[in-house]
C-alpha positions as MATLAB code, in Angstrom:
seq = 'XXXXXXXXXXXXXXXXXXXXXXXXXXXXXXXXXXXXXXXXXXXXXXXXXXXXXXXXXXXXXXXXXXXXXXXXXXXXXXXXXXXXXXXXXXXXXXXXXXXXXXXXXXXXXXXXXXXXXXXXXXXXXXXXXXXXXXXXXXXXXXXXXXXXXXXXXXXXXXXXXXX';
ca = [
      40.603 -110.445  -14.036;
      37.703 -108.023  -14.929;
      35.479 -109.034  -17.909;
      36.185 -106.844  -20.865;
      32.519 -105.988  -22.028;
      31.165 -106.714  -25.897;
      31.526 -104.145  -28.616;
      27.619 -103.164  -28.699;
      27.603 -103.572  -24.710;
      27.215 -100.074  -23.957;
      23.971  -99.854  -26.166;
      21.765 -102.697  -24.743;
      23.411 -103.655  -21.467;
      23.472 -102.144  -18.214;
      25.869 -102.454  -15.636;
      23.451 -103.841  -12.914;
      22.879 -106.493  -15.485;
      26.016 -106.962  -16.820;
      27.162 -107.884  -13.261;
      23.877 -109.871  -12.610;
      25.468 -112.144  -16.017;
      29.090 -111.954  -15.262;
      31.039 -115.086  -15.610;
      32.277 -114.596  -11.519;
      27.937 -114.318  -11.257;
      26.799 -117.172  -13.016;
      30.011 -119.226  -11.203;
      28.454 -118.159   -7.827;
      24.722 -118.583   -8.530;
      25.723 -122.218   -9.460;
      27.910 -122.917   -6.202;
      24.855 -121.198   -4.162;
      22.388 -124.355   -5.959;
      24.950 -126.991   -4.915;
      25.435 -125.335   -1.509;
      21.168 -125.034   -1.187;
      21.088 -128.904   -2.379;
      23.620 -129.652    0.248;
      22.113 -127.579    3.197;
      18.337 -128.962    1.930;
      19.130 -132.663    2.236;
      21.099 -132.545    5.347;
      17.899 -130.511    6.696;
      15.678 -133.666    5.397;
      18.662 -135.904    6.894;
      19.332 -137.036    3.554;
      22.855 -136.281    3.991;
      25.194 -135.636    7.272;
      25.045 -132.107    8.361;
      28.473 -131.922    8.846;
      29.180 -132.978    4.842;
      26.546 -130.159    4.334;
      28.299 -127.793    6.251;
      32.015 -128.447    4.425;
      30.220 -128.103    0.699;
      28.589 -124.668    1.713;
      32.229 -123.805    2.798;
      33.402 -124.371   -0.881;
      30.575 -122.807   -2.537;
      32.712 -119.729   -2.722;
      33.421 -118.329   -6.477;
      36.377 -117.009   -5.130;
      38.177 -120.432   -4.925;
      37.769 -121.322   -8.656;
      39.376 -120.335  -11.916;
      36.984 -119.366  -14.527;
      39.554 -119.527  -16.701;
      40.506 -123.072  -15.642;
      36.476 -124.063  -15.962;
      36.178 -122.484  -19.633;
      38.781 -124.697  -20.449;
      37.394 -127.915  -19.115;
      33.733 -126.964  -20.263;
      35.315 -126.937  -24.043;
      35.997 -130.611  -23.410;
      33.064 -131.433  -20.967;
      30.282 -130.369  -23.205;
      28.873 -128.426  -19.988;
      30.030 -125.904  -17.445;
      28.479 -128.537  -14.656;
      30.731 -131.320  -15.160;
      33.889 -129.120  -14.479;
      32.345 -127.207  -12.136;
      30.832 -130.209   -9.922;
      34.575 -132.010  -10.350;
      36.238 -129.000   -8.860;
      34.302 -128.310   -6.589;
      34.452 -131.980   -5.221;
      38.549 -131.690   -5.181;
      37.591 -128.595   -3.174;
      35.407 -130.081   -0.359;
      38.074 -133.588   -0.376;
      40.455 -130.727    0.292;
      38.591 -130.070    3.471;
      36.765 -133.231    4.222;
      37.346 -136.504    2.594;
      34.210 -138.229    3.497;
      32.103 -135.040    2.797;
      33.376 -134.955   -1.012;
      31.048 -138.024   -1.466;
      27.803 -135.800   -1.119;
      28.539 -132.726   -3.461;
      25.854 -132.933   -6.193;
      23.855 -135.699   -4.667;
      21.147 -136.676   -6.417;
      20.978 -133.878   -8.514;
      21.773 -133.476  -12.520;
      23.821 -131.130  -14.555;
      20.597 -129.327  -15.951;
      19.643 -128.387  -12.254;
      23.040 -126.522  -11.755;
      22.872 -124.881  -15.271;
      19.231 -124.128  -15.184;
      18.486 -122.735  -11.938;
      20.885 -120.092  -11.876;
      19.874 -119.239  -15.418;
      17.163 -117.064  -14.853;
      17.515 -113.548  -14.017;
      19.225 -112.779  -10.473;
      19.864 -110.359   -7.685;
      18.298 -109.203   -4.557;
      15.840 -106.618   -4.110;
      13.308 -104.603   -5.945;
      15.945 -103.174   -8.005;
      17.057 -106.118   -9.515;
      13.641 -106.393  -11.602;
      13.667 -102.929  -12.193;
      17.508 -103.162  -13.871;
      15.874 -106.398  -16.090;
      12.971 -104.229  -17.092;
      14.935 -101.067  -17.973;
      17.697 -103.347  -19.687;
      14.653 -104.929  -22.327;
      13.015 -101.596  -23.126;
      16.232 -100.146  -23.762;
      17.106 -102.740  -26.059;
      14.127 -101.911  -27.857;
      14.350  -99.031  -28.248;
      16.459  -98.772  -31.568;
      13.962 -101.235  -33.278;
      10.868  -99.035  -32.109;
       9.765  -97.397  -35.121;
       9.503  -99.337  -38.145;
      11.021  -98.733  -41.544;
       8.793  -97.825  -44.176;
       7.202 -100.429  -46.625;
       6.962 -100.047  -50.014;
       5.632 -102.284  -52.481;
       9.541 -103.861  -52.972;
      10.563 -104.303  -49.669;
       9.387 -107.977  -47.807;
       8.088 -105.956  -45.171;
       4.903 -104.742  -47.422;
       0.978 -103.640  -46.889;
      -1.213 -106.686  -45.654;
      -3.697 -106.069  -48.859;
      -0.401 -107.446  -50.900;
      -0.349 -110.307  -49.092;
      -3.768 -111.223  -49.191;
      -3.674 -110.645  -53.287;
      -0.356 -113.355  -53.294;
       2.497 -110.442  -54.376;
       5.455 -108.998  -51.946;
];
């Protein structure tokens, strides 16, 4: 289903970023951390390889319902706690004994967190954050006047005590 964007959308977001934010994104970028953890350890031979190899299989946003994991979040308190329990059906799917190894050692905060900050690949995708914050700026630019009655008003009022 595509993601119907916000009323004021148009005006501050772009749609590099809006896809860089997208619920399908931010599903994905989370998999890709629990995929990374999994391929990481078994590198350190913290975990099997092979269970490694079965949770980077599942670390596909294609084989989850968003839908399904804003339901459970409502109840979970987090996206990760859904999110790690499906994916763990997913991998038992494949593998039984790999299932074991899907978030090991790692806490909810990592798999909300990491993903958090701004993504994509390239040059461009900094470019697409920068031109997404100036144009947001861009209606708050020039101030409003001050008078005397606003809040807003001339530093030498302050310093005498009256706004």
């Amino acid at each position: 289903m595509p993601e119907i964007p916000g009323l004021l959308d148009s005006l501050f977001v772009s749609e590099p970023l809006r896809s860089i934010f997208a619920d399908r994104a931010r599903l994905q970028a989370m998999l890709e951390v629990e995929s990374a953890l999994a391929l990481a350890q078994a590198e350190l031979g913290l975990i099997p390889d092979s269970a490694a190899r079965f949770i980077e299989a599942a670390c596909d946003a294609d084989l989850f319902s968003v839908a399904e994991l804003s339901a459970a979040t409502a109840h979970a308190g987090n996206v990760a706690i859904p999110l790690i329990k499906a994916l763990t059906a997913e991998v038992e799917r494949r593998n039984a004994p790999a299932a074991r190894y899907v978030h090991w050692g790692a806490t909810s905060q990592d798999v909300i967190g990491t993903p958090a900050r701004p993504r994509g690949s390239g040059p461009s995708a900094g470019r697409s954050w920068r031109w997404d914050w100036s144009r947001s700026r861009r209606p708050i630019a020039t101030p409003a006047p001050t008078s005397r009655t606003t809040s807003g008003s001339r530093s030498s009022d302050s310093a005498s005590g009256t706004t």
